[in-house]
KEPATOR-599492 format. One record per residue: residue number from 1; residue in three letters; x negated, z negated, y of N, C-alpha, C in turn. Coordinates in nm, 4 decimals, decimal comma, padded with zeros to 6 digits, m for minus. Example, Ala and Ser with C-alpha at 12.3 -4.5 7.8 and 13.67 -1.06 7.14 Angstrom:
// residues 2
@seq->1 | type->ala | nu->m01,3190 | nw->m00,7800 | nv->m00,5690 | cau->m01,2300 | caw->m00,7800 | cav->m00,4500 | cu->m01,3200 | cw->m00,7800 | cv->m00,3300 .
@seq->2 | type->ser | nu->m01,2850 | nw->m00,7080 | nv->m00,2250 | cau->m01,3670 | caw->m00,7140 | cav->m00,1060 | cu->m01,2900 | cw->m00,7870 | cv->00,0030 .
This chain:
// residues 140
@seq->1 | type->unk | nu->03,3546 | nw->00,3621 | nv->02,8552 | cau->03,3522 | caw->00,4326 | cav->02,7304 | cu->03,4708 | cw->00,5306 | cv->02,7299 .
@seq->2 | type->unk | nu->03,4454 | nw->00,6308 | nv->02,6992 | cau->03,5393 | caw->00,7544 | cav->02,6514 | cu->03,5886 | cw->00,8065 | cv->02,5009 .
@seq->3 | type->unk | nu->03,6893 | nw->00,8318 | nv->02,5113 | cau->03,6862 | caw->00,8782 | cav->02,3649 | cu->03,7591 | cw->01,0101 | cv->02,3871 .
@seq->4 | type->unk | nu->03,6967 | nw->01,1270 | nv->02,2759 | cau->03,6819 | caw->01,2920 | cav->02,3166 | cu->03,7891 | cw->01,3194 | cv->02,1250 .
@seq->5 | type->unk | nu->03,9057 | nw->01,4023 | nv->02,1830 | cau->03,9657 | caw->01,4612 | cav->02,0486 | cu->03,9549 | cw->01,5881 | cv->02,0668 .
@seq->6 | type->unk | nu->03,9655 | nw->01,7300 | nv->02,0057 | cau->03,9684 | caw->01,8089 | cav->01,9866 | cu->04,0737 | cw->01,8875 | cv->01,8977 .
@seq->7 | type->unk | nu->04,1785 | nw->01,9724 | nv->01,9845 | cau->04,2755 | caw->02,0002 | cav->01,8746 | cu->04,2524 | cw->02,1955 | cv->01,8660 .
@seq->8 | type->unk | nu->04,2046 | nw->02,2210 | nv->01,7634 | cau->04,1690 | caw->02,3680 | cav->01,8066 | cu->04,2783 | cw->02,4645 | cv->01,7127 .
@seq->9 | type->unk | nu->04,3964 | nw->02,5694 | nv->01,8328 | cau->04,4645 | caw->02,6420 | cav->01,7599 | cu->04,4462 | cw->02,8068 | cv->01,7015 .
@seq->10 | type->unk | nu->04,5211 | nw->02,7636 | nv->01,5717 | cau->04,5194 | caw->02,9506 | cav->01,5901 | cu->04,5847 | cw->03,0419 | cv->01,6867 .
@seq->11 | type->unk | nu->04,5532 | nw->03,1671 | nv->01,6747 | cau->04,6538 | caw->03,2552 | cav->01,7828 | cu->04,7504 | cw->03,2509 | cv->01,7889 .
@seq->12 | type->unk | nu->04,7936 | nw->03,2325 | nv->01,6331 | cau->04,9822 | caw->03,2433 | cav->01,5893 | cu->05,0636 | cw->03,0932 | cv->01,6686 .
@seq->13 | type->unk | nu->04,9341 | nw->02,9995 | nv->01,6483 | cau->04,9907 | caw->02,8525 | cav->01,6920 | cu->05,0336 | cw->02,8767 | cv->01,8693 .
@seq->14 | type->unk | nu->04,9253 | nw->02,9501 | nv->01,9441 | cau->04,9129 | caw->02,9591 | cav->02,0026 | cu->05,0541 | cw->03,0590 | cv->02,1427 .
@seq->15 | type->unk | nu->05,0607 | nw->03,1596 | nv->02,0298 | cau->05,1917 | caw->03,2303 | cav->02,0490 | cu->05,2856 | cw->03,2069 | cv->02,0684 .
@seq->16 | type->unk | nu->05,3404 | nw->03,1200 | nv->01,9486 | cau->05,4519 | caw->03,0600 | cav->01,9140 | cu->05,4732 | cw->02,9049 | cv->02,0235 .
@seq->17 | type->unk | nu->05,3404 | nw->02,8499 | nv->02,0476 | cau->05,3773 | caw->02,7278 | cav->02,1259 | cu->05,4250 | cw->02,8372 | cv->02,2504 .
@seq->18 | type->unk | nu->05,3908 | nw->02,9332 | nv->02,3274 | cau->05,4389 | caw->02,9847 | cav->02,4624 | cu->05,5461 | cw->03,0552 | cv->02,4517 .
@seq->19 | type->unk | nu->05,5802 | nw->03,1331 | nv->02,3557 | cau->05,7061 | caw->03,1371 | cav->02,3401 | cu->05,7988 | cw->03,0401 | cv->02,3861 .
@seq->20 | type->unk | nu->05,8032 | nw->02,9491 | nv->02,2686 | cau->05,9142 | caw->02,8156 | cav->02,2746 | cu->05,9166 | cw->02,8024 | cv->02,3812 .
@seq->21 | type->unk | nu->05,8000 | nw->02,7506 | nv->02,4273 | cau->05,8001 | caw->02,6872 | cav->02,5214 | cu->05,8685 | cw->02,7784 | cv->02,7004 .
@seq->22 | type->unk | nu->05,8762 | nw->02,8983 | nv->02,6874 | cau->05,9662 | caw->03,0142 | cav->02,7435 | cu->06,1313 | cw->03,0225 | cv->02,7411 .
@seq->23 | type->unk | nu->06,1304 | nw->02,9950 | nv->02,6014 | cau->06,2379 | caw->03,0264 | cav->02,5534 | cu->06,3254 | cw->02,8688 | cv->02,6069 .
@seq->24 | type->unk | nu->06,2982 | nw->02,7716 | nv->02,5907 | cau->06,3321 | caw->02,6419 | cav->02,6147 | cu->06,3382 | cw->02,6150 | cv->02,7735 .
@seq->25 | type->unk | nu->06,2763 | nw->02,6919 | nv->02,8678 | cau->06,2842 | caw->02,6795 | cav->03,0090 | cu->06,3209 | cw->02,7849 | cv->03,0953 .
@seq->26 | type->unk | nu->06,3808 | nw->02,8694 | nv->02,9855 | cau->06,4436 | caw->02,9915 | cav->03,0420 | cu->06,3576 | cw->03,0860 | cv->03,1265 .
@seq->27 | type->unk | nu->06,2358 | nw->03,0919 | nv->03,1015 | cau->06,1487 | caw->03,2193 | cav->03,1792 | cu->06,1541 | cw->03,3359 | cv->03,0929 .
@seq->28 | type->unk | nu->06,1531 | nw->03,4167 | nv->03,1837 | cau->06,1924 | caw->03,5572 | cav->03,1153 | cu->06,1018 | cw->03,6071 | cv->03,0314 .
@seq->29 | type->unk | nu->06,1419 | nw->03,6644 | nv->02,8974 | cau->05,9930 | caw->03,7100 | cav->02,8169 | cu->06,0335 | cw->03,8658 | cv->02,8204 .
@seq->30 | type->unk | nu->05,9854 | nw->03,9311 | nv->02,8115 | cau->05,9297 | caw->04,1049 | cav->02,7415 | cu->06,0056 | cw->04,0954 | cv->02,6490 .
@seq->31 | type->unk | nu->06,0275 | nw->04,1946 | nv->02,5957 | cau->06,1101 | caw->04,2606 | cav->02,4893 | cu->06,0352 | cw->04,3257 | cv->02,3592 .
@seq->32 | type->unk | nu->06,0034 | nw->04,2776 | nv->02,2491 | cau->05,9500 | caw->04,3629 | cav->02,1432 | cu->05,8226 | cw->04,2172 | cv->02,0753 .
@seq->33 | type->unk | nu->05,7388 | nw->04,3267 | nv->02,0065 | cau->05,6491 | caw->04,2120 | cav->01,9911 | cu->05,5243 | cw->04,1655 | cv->01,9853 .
@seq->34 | type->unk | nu->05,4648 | nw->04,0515 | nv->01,9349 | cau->05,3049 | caw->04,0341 | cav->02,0318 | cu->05,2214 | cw->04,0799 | cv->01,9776 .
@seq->35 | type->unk | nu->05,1543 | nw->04,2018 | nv->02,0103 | cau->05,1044 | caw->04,2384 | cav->01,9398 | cu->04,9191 | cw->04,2051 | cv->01,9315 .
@seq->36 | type->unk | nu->04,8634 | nw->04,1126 | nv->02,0967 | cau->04,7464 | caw->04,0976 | cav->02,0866 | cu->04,7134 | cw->03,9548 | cv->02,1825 .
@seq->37 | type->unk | nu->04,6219 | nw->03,9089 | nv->02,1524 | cau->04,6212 | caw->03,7684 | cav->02,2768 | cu->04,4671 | cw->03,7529 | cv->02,3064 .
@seq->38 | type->unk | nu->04,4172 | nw->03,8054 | nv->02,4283 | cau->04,2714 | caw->03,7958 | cav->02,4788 | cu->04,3182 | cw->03,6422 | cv->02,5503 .
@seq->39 | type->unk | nu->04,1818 | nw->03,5804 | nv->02,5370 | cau->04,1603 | caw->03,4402 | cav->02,6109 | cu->04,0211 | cw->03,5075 | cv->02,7060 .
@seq->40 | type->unk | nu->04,0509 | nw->03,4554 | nv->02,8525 | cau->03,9742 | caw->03,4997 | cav->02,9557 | cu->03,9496 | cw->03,3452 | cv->03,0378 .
@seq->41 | type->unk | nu->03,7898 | nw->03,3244 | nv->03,0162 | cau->03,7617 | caw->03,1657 | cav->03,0786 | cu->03,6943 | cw->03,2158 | cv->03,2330 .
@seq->42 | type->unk | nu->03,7814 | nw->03,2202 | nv->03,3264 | cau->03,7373 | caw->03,2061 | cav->03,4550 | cu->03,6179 | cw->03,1970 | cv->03,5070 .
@seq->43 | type->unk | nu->03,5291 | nw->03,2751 | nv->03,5466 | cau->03,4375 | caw->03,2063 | cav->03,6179 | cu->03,4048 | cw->03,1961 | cv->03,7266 .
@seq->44 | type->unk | nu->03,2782 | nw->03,1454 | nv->03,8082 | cau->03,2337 | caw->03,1255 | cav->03,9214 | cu->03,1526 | cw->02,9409 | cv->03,9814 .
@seq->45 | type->unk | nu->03,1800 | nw->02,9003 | nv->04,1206 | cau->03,1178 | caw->02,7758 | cav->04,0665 | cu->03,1816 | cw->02,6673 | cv->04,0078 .
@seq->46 | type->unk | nu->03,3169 | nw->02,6442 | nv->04,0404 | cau->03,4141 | caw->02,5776 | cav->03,9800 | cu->03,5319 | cw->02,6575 | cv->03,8796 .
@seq->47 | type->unk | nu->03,4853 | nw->02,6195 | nv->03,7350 | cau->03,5609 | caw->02,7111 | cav->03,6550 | cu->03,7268 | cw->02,6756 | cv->03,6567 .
@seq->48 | type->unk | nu->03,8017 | nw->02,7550 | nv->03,6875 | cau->03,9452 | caw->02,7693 | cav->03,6762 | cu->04,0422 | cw->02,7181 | cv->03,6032 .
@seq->49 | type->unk | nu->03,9572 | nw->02,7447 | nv->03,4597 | cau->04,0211 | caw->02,7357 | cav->03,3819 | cu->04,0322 | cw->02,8950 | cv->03,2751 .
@seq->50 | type->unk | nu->04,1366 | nw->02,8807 | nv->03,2228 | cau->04,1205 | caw->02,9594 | cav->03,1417 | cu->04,2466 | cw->03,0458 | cv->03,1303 .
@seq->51 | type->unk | nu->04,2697 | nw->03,1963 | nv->03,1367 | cau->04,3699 | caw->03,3152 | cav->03,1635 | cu->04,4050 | cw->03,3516 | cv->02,9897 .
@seq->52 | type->unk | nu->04,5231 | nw->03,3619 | nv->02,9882 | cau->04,5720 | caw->03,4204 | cav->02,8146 | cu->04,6703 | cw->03,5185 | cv->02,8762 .
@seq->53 | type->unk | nu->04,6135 | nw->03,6453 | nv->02,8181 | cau->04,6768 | caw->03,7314 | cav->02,7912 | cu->04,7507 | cw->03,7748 | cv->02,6986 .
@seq->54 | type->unk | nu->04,8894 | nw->03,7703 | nv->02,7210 | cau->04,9708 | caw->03,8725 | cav->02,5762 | cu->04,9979 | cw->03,9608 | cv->02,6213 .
@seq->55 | type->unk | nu->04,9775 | nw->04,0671 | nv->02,4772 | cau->05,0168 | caw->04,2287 | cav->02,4759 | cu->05,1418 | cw->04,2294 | cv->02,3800 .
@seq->56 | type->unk | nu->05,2638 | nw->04,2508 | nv->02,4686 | cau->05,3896 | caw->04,2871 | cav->02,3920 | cu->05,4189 | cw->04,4481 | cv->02,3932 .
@seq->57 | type->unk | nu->05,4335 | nw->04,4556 | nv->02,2897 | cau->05,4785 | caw->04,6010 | cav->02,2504 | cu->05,5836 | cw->04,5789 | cv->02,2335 .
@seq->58 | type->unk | nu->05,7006 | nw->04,7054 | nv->02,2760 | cau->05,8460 | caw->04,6999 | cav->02,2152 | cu->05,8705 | cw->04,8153 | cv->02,1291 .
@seq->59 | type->unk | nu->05,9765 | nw->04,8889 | nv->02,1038 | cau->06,0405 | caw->04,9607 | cav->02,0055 | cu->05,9451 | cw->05,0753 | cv->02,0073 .
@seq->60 | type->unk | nu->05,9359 | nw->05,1000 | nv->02,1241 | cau->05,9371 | caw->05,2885 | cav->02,1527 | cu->05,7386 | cw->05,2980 | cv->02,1847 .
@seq->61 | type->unk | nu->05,6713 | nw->05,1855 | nv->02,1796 | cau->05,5468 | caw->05,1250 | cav->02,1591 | cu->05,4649 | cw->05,1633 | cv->02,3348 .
@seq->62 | type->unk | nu->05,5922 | nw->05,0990 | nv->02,4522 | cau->05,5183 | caw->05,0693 | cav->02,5686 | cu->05,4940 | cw->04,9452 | cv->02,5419 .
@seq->63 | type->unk | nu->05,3443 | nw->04,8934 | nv->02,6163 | cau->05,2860 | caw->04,7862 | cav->02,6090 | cu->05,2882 | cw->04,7401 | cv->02,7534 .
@seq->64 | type->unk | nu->05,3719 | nw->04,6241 | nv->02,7441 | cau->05,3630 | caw->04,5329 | cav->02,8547 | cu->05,2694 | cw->04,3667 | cv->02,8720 .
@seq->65 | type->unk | nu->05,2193 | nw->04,3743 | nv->02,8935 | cau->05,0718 | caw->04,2350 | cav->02,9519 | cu->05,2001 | cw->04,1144 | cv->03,0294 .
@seq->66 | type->unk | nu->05,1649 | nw->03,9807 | nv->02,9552 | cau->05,1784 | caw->03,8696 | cav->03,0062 | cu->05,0633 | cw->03,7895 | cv->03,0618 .
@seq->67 | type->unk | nu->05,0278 | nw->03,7556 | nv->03,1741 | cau->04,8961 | caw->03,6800 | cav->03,1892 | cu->05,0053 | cw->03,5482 | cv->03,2102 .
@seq->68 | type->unk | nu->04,9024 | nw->03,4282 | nv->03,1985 | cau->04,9532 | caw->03,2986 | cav->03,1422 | cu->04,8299 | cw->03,2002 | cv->03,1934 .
@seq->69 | type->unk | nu->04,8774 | nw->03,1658 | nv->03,2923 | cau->04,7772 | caw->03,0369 | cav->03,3692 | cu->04,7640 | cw->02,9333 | cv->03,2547 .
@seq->70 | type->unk | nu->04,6583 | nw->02,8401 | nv->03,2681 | cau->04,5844 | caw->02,7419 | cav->03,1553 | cu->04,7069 | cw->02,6356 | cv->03,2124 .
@seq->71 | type->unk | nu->04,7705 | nw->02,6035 | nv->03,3007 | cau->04,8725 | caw->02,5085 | cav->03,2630 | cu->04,9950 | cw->02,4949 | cv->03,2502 .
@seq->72 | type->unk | nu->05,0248 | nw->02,6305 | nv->03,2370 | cau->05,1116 | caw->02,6716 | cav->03,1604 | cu->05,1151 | cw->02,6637 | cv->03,0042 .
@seq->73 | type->unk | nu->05,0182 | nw->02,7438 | nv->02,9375 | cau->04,9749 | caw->02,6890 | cav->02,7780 | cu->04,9145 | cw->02,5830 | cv->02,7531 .
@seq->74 | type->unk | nu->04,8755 | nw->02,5026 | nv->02,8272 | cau->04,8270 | caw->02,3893 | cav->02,8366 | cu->04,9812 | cw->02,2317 | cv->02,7678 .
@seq->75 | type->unk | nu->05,0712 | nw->02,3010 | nv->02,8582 | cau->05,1793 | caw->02,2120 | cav->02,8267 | cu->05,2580 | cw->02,2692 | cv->02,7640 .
@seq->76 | type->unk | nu->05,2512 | nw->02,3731 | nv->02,7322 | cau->05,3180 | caw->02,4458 | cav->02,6135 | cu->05,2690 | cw->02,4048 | cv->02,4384 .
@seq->77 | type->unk | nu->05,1762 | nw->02,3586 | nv->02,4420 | cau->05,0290 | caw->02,3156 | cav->02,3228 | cu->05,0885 | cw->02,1965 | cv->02,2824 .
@seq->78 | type->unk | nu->05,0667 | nw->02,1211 | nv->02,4466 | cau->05,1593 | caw->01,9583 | cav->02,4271 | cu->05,2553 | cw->01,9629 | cv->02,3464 .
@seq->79 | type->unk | nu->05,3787 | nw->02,0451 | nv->02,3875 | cau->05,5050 | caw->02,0587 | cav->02,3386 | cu->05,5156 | cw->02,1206 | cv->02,2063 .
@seq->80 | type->unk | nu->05,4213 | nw->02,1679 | nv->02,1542 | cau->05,4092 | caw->02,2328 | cav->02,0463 | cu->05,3256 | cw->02,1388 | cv->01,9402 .
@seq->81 | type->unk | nu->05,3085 | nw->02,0751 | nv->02,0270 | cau->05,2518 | caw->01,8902 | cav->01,9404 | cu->05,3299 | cw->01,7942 | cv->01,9065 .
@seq->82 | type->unk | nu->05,4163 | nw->01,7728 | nv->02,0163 | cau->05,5117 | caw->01,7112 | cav->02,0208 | cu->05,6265 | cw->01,7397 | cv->01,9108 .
@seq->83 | type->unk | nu->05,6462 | nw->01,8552 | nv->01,8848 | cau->05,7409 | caw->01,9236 | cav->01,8289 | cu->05,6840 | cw->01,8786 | cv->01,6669 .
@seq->84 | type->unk | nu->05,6002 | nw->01,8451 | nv->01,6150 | cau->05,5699 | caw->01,8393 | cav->01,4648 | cu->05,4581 | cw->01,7271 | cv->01,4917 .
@seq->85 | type->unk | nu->05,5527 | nw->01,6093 | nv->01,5827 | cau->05,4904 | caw->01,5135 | cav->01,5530 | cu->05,3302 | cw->01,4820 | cv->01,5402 .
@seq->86 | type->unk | nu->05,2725 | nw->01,5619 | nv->01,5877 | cau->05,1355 | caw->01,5337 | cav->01,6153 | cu->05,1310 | cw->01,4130 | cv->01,7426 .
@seq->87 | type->unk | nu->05,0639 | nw->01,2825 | nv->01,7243 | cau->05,0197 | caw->01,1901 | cav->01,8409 | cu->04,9582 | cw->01,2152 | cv->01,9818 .
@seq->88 | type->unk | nu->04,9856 | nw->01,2342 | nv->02,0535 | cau->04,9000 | caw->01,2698 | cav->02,1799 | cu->04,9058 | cw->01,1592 | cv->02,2280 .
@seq->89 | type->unk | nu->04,7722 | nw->01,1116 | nv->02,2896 | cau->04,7902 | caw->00,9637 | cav->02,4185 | cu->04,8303 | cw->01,0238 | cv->02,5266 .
@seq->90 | type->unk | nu->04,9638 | nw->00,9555 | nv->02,6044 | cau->05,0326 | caw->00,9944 | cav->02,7632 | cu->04,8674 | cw->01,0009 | cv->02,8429 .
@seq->91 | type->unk | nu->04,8184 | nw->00,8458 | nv->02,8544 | cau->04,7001 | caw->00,8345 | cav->02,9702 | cu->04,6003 | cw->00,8923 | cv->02,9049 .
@seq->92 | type->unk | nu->04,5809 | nw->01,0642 | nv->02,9537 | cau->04,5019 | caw->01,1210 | cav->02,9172 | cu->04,4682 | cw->01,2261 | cv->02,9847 .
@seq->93 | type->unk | nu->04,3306 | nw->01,2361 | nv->02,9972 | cau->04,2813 | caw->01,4206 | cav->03,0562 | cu->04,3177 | cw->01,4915 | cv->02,9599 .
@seq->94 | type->unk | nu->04,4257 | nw->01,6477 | nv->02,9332 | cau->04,4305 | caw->01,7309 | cav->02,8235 | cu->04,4238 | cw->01,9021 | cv->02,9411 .
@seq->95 | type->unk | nu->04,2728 | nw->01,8802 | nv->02,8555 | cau->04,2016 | caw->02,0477 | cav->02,9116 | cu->04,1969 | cw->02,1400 | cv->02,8231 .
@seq->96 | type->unk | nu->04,2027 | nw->02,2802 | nv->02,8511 | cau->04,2002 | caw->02,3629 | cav->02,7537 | cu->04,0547 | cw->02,4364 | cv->02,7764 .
@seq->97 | type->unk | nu->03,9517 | nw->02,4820 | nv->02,6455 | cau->03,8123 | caw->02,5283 | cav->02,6636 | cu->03,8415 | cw->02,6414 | cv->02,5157 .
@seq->98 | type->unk | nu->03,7210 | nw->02,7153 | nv->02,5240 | cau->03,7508 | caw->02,8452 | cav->02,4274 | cu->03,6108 | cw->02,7974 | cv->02,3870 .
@seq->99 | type->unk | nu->03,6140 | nw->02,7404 | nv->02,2445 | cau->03,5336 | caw->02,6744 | cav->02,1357 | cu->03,5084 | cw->02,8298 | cv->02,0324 .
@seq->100 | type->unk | nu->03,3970 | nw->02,8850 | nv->02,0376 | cau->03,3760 | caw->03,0319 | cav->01,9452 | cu->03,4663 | cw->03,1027 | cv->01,9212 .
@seq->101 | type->unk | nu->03,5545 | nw->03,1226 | nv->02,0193 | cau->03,6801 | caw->03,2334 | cav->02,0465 | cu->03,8151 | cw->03,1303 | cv->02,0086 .
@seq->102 | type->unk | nu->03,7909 | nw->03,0449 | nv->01,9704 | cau->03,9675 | caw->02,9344 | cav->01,9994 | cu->03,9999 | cw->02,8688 | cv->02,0459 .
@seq->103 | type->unk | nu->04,0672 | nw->02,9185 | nv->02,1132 | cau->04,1579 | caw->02,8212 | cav->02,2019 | cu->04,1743 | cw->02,6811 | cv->02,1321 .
@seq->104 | type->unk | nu->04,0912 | nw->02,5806 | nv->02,2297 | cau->04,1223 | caw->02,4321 | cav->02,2193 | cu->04,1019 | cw->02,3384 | cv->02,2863 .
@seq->105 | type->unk | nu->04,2464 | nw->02,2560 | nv->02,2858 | cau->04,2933 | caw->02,1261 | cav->02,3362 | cu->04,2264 | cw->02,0006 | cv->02,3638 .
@seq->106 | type->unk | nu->04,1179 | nw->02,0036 | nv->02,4713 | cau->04,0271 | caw->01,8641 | cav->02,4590 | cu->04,1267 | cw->01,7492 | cv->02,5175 .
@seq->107 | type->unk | nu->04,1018 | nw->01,6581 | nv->02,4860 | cau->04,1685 | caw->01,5095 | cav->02,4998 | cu->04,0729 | cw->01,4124 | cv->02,5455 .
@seq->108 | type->unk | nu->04,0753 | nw->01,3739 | nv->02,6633 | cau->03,9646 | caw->01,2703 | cav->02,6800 | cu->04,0516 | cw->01,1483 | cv->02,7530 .
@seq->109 | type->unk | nu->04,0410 | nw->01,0321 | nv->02,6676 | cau->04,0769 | caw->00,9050 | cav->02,7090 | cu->03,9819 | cw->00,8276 | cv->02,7712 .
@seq->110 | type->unk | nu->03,9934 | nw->00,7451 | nv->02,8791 | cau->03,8982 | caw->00,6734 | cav->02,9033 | cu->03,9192 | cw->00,5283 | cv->02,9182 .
@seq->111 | type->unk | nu->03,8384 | nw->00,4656 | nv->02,8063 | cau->03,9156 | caw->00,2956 | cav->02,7989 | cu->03,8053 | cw->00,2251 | cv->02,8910 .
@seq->112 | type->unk | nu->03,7788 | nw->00,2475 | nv->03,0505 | cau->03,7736 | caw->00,1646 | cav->03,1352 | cu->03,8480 | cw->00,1475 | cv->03,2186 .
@seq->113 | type->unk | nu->03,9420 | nw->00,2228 | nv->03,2203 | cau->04,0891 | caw->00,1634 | cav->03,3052 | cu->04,1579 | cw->00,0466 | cv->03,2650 .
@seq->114 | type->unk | nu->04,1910 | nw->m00,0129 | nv->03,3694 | cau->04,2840 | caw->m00,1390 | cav->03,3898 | cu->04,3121 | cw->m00,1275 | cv->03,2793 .
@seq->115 | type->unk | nu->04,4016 | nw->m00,2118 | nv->03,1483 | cau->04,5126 | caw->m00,1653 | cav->03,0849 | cu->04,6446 | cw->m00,2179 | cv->03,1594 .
@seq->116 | type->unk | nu->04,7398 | nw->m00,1961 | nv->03,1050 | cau->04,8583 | caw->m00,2065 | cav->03,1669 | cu->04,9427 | cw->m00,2825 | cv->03,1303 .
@seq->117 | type->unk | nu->04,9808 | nw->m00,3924 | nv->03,2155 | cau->05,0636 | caw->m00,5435 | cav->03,1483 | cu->05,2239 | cw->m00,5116 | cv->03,1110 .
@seq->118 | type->unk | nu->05,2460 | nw->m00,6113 | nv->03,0479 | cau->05,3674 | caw->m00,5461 | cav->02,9678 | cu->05,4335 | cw->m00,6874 | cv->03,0075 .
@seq->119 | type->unk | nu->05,5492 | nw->m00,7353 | nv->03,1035 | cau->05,5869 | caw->m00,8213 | cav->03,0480 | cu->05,7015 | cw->m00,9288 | cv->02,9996 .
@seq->120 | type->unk | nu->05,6644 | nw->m00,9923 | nv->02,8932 | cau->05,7501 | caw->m01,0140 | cav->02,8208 | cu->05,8743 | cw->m01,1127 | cv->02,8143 .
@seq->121 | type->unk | nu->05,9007 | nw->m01,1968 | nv->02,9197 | cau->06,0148 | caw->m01,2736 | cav->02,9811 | cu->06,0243 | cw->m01,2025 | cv->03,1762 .
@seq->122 | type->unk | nu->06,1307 | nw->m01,3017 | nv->03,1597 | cau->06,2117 | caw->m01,3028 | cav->03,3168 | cu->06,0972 | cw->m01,3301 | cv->03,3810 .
@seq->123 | type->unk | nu->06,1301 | nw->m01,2595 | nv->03,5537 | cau->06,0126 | caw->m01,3070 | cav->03,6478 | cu->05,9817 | cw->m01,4225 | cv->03,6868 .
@seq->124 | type->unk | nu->06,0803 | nw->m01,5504 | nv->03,6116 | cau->06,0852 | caw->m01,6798 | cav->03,6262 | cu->06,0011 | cw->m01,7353 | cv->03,5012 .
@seq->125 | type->unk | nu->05,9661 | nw->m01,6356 | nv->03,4127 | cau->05,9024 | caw->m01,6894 | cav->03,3058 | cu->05,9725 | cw->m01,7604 | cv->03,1788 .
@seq->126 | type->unk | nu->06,0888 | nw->m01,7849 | nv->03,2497 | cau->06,1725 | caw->m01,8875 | cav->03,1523 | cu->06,2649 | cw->m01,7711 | cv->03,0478 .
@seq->127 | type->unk | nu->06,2179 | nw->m01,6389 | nv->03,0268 | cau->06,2517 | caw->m01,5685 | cav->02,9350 | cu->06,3950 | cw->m01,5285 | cv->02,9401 .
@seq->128 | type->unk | nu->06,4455 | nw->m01,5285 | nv->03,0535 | cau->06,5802 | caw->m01,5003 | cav->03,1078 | cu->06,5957 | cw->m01,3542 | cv->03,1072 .
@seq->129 | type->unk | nu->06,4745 | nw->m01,2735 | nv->03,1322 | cau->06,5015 | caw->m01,1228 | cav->03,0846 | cu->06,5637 | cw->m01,0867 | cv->02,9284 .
@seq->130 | type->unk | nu->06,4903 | nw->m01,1673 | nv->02,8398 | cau->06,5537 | caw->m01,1299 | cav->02,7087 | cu->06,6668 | cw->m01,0705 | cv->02,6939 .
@seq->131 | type->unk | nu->06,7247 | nw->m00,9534 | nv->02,6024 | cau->06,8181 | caw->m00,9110 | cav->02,5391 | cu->06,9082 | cw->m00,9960 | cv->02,5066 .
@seq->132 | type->unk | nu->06,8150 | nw->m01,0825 | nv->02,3891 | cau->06,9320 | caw->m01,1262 | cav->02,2502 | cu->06,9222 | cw->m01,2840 | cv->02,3118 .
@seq->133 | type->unk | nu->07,0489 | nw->m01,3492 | nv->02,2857 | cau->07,0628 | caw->m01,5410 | cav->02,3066 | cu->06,9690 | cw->m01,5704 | cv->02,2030 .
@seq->134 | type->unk | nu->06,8906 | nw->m01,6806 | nv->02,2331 | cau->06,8232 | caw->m01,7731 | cav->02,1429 | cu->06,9237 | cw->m01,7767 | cv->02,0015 .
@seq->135 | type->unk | nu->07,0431 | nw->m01,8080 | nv->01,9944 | cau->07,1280 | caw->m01,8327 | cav->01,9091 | cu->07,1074 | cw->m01,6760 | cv->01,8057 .
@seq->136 | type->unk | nu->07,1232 | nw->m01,5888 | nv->01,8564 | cau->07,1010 | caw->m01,4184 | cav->01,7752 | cu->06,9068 | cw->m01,4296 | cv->01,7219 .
@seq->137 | type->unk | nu->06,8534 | nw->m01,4845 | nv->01,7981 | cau->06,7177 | caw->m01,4733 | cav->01,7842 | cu->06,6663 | cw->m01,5221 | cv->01,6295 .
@seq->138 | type->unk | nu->06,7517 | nw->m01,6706 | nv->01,6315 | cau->06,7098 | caw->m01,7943 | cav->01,5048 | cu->06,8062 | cw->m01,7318 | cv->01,3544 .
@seq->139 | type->unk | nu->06,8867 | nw->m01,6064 | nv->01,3583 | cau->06,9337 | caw->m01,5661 | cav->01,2536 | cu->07,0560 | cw->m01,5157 | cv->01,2571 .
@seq->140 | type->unk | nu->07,1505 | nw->m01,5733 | nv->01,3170 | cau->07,3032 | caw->m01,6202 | cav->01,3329 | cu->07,3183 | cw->m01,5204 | cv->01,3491 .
């Protein structure tokens, strides 16, 4: 069984997550401002993915083009989720698809994987990993 989320952004959301997300890893941006963002979905027999273009204009109104690989804004989206607390599951497929011209974030979990043991004493069992003494545990 799978379970399918859908997070679909605006342009501005969209902007602003690649920005930051620029600005925070020190890649160089253009100078001026954005003035347009085409989404271009790859084709052929195995689709690519998906190309975002920004059009930055600066002062004197030359227009310079950013093209922007899908996993690049892809984890820029994340981080722009992350950033206002939106939930994302870690064990997850997160693809980007152009839903009637918007850009959006599919999420597909799949709960037939293993789950993953957690566990909760020493490898002796006798709970010797614990933090706190029995004595901190009962109140004291």
């Amino acid at each position: 069984m799978k379970e399918l989320r859908c997070l679909v952004f605006t342009d501005q959301e969209v902007v602003r997550a690649v920005l930051d997300r620029r600005r925070r890893v020190k890649d160089p941006l253009p100078v001026g401002t954005v003035s347009n963002i085409v989404y271009h979905r790859n084709e052929g027999p195995e689709p690519e993915g998906i190309e975002i273009r920004l059009s930055v204009t600066d002062d004197d109104g030359v227009v310079t083009e950013l093209a922007l690989g899908d996993t690049e804004v892809t984890a820029a989206l994340v981080g722009y989720c992350m950033g206002r607390r939106i939930p994302l599951p870690v064990a997850s497929d997160k693809i980007l698809h152009l839903i009637n011209g918007a850009l959006t974030l599919m999420i597909t979990m799949n709960f037939n994987k293993a789950p993953r043991l957690v566990v909760a004493g020493g490898a002796d069992g006798s709970g010797a990993g614990d933090r706190l003494s029995s004595k901190r545990r009962v109140g004291r």
